[in-house]
N, C-alpha and C positions, 0 to 999 in steps of 0.2 A: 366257892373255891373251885380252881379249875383241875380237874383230874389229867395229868400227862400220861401218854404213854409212850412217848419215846421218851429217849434221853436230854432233850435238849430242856436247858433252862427255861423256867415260867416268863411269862413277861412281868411279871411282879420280881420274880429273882434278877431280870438283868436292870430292872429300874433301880434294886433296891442297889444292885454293885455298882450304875453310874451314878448314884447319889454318891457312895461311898467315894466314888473316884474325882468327885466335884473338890473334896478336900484337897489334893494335890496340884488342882489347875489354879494355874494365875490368875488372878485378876486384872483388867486395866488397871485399875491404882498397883500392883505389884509390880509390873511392868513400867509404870511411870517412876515408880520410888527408882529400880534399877537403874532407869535412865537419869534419873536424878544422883544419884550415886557414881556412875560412869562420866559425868560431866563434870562432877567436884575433882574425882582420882584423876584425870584429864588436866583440872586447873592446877591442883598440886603437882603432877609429873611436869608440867608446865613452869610452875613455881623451883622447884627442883633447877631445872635445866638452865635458870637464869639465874641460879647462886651458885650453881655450876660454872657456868660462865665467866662470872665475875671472881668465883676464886680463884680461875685458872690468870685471869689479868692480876691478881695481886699475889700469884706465886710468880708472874714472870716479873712483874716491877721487883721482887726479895730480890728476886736471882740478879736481875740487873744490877741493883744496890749492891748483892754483897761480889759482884764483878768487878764493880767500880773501886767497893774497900779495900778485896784482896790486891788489886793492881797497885793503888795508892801504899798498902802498905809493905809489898814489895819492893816501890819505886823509894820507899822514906828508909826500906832496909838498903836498901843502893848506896842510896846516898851518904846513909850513916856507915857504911862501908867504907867509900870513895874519902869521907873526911877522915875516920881514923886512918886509912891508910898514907894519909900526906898530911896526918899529923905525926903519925909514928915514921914512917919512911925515910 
């Protein structure tokens, strides 16, 4: 054993805190799973944005549709106006 006389850490104490500190580091596979993880959240946001898409075309075909209704049942309240009126008149 080695006798210190200053302050500084043994070199047994700083191997034995970069051992400690080895816990903490990534590994290549840790870093590959991430990138593997960031490529599925990528397909999904992806996924996402094209039922995005498509709900926004079958909210505008509703709106279309019920454009068309309300017009048509405007046009049938007209009408049924127009005839009671020149049947009672």
């Amino acid at each position: 054993m080695t006798i210190q006389t200053d302050d500084r850490p043994s070199t047994e104490e700083r191997v034995s805190r970069l051992e400690g500190a080895y816990d903490h580091l990534a590994t290549k596979a840790d870093v590959a799973d991430v990138r593997t993880e960031i490529a599925e959240v990528r397909i999904e946001v992806a996924d996402v944005r094209t039922e995005v898409v498509k709900l926004r075309a079958e909210m505008a075909a509703m709106e279309t549709r019920m454009v068309k209704w309300l017009v048509s049942a405007v046009g049938i309240g007209v009408a049924i106006t127009v005839a009671l009126n020149r049947l009672l008149g």
